[in-house]
C-alpha positions in Angstrom: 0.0 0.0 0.0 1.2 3.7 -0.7 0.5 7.0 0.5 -2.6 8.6 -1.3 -3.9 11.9 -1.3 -7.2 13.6 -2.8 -6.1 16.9 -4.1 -8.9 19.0 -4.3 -10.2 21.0 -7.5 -11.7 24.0 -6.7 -15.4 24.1 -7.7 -16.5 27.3 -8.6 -19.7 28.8 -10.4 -17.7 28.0 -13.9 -17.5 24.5 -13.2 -20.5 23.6 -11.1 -23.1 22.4 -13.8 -26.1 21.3 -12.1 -27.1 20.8 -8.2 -30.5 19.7 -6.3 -29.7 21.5 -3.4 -30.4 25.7 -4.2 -30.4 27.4 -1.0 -34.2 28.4 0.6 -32.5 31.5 2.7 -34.3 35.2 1.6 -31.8 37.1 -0.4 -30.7 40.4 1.5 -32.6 43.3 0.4 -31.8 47.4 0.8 -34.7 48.3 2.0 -36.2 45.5 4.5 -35.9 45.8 7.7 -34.7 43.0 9.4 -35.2 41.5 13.4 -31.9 40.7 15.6 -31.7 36.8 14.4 -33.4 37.4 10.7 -31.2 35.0 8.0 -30.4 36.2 4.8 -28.2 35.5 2.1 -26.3 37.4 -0.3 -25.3 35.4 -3.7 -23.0 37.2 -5.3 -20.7 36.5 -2.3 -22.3 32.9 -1.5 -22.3 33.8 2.3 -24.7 33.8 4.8 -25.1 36.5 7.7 -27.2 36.5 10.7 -28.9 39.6 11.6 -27.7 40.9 15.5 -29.8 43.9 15.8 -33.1 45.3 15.4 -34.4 47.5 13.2 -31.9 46.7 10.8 -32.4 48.6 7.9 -30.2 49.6 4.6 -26.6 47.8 6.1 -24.9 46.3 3.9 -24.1 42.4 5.3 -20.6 42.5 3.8 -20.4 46.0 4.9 -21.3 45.7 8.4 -20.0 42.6 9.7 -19.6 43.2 13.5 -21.5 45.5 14.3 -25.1 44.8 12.4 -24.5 41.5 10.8 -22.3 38.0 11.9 -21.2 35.9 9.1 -23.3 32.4 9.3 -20.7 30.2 6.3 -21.2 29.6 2.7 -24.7 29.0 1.4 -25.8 26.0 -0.4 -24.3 24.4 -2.6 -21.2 25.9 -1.9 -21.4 24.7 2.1 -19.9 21.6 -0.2 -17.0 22.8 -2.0 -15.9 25.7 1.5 -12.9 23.2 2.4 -14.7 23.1 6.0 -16.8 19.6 6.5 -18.4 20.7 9.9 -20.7 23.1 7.2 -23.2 20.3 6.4 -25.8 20.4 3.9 -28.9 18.1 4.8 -31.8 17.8 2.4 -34.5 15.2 2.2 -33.4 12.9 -0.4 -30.5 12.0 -2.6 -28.3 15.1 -3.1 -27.2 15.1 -6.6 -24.4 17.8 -8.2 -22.4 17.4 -11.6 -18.9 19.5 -12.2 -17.1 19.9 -15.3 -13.8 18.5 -15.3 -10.4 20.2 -16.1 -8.1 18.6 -15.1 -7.4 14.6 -14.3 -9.5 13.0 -12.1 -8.5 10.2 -10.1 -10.5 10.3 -6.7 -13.5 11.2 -5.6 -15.0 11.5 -1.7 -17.7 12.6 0.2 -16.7 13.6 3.9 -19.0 13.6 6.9 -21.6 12.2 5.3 -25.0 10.5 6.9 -26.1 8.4 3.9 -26.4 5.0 2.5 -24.3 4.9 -0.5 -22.3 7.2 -3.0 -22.3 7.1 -6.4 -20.3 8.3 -9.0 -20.5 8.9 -12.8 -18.5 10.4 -15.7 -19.7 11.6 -18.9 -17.8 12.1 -21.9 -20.7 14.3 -23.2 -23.6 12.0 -23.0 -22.0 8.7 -22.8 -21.6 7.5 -19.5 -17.6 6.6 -19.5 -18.1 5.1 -15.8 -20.5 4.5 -12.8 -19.7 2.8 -9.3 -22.2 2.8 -6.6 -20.4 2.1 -2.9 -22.3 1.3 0.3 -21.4 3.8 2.9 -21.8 1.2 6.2 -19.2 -0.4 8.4 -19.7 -4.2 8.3 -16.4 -5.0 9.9 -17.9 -6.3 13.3 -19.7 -9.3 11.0 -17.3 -11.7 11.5 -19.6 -15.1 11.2 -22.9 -16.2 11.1 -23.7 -14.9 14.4 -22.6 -11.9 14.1 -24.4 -11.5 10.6 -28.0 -11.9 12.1 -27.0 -10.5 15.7 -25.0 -7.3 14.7 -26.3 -4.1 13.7 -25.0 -2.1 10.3 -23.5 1.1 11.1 -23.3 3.9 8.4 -19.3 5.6 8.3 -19.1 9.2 7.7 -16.5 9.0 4.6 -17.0 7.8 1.4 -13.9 7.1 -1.5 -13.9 5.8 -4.5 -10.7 6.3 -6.4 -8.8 4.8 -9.6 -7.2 1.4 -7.4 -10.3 0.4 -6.4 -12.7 1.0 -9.2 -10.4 2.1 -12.1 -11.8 5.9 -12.1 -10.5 8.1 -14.6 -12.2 11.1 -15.9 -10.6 14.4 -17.6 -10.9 17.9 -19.3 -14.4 17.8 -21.5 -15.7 15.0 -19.0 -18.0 16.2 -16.4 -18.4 14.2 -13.0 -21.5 13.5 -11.5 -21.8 12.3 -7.7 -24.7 11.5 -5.7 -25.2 11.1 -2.5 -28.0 8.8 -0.5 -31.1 7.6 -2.1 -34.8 9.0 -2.4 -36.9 8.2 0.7 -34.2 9.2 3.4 -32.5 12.0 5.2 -29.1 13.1 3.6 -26.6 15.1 4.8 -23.1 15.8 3.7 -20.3 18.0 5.4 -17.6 18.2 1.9 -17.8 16.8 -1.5 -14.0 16.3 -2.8 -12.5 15.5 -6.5 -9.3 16.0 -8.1 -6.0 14.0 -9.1 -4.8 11.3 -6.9 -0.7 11.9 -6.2 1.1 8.5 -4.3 4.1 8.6 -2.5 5.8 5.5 -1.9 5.1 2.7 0.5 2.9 3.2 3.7 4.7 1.2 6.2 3.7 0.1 9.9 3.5 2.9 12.6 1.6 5.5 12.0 0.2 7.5 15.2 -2.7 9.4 15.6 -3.3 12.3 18.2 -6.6 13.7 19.1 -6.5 17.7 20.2 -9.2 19.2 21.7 -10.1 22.8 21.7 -12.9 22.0 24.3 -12.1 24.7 27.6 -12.5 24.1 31.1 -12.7 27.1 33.9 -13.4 26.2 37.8 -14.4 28.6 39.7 -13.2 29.5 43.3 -15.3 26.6 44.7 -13.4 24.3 42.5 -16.6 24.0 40.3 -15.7 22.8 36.9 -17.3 23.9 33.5 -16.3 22.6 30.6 -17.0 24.3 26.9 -17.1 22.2 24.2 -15.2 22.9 21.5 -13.8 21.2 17.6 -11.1 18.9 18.3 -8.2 18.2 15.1 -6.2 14.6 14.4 -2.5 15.0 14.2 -1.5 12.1 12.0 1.7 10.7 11.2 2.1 9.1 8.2 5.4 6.8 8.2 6.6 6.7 4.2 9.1 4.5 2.7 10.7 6.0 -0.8 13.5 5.1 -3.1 15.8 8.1 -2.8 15.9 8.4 -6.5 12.3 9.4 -5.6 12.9 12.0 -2.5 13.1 15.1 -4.4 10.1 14.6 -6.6 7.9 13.4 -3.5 9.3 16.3 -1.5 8.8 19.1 -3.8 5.3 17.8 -4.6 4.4 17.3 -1.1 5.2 20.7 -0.3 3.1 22.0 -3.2 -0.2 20.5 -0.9 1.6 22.4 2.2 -1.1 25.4 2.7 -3.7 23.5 1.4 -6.5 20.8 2.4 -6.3 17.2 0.9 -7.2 13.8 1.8 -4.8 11.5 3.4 -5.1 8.1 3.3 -3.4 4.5 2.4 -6.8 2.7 1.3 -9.7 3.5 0.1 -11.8 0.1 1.3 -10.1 0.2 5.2 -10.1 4.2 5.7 -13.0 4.2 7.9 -12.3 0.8 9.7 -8.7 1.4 10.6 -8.9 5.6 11.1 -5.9 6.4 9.0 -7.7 8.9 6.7 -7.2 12.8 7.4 -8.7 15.6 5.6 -6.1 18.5 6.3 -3.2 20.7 5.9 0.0 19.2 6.0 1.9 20.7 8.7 5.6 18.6 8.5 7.7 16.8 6.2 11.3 14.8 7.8 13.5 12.4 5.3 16.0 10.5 6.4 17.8 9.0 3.6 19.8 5.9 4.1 22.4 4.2 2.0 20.6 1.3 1.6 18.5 3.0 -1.5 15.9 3.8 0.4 14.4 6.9 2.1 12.4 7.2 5.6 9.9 9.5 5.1 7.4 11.3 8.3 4.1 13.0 6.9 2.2 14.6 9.3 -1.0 15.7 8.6 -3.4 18.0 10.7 -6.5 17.1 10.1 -10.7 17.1 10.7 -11.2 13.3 10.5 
């Protein structure tokens, strides 16, 4: 197994063809006046703001940020494509978006996700070039027959299907359709991702995994304790093994994802059962190169999963 990594294409109004999911939220108008707590959205800016004071007439959202408005996140469908998954789009049935490609695509994932199954389609105009259907449930406790009648499925929150597994493969003039769940149930969906799948090396045995928590506790002088909850971030290290006629390339491309999210992983079919995928920022690169041809290499990876 290697090290994989879903690098993200940007989806932007020039590449987003077609969506189910339009966003219900009143458009922000000069000359309403809007209650502390109103909603409204502005589209040219794909945001959302919150109204935090009455009589709120003639201010400018983007303007006034502070001191009339507070920003509430991108609003659909772009509460997909915002980089962020804990901005989750829910609707009542399958949710259903298609993207022109240009560039090579390779991977494809949907990231905290409450759904059945994932799907994904490319077109090379109108004739379907591929189409994989995955389940999204953990059935790694069902073990034997017992446990087949006796244990209940669990869905997973991440979904991959990339070229390994499934022989994806899509490009420019092909256009990418993914949808999410089926008709009948709830859906929701924190990040849709697509792009080129880069591989560096081979994964080996080792890799640690470090939960941080932003939660805060105060006591007071009693010794009371309150605790705050708060988002918490997986520090993962990824141990790498590389040919050193292979360290510069992997190095210089690595640092290319540096300031950037992607998806980290070694397998698309264990990613959910072992906890080694990490959608993130890559925060540290060491290689150690040895005589022995072959190079040591430690990628750690901040991350949201």
């Amino acid at each position: 197994m290697t090290l994989k990594i879903i690098d993200p294409v940007a989806v932007t109004e020039a590449n987003l063809v077609g969506h189910n999911i339009p966003d219900p939220t009143p458009e922000w108008q000069a000359g309403t006046t809007y209650a502390a707590g109103d909603v409204v959205k502005v589209t040219p800016a794909r945001r959302l703001y919150e109204s935090v004071a009455g009589g709120n007439l003639g201010h400018a959202p983007a303007e006034t940020v502070g001191t009339q408005w507070i920003e509430r996140g991108p609003m659909s469908p772009w509460r997909l494509f915002d980089g962020g998954p804990g901005s989750v789009v829910t609707r009542s049935g399958q949710i259903d978006v298609r993207c022109a490609l240009t560039s090579l695509l390779r991977g494809v994932a949907v990231i905290n996700v409450s759904a059945s199954q994932f799907r994904v389609t490319i077109y090379d105009g109108t004739r379907v070039t591929y189409d994989q259907t995955i389940p999204l449930i953990d059935a790694s406790e069902i073990v034997d027959y017992v446990t087949l009648f006796t244990t209940p499925l669990t869905g997973v929150d991440l979904g991959i299907i990339d070229s390994d597994t499934a022989d994806l493969l899509g490009g420019p003039g092909n256009q990418v359709r993914i949808r999410i769940g089926a008709d009948g149930e709830t859906v929701s969906c924190g990040e849709v991702i697509f792009g080129d799948v880069p591989q560096f090396g081979v994964a080996v045995s080792g890799l640690s995994s470090e939960l941080v928590d932003y939660s805060q506790a105060t006591i007071d002088p009693f010794g009371n304790e309150a605790i705050v909850e708060r988002g918490y971030t997986f520090d993962r290290d990824y141990p790498v093994k590389i040919a050193n006629n292979d360290g510069g390339r992997a190095e210089r491309a690595l640092a290319r994802l540096r300031a950037r999210r992607g998806l980290y992983y070694v397998s698309a079919a264990t990613a959910n059962t072992w906890g080694i995928a990490t959608y993130g920022r890559l925060t540290r690169l060491i290689k150690t190169a040895d005589a022995n041809g072959w190079s040591d290499l430690n990628v750690t990876v901040e991350g949201r999963l």
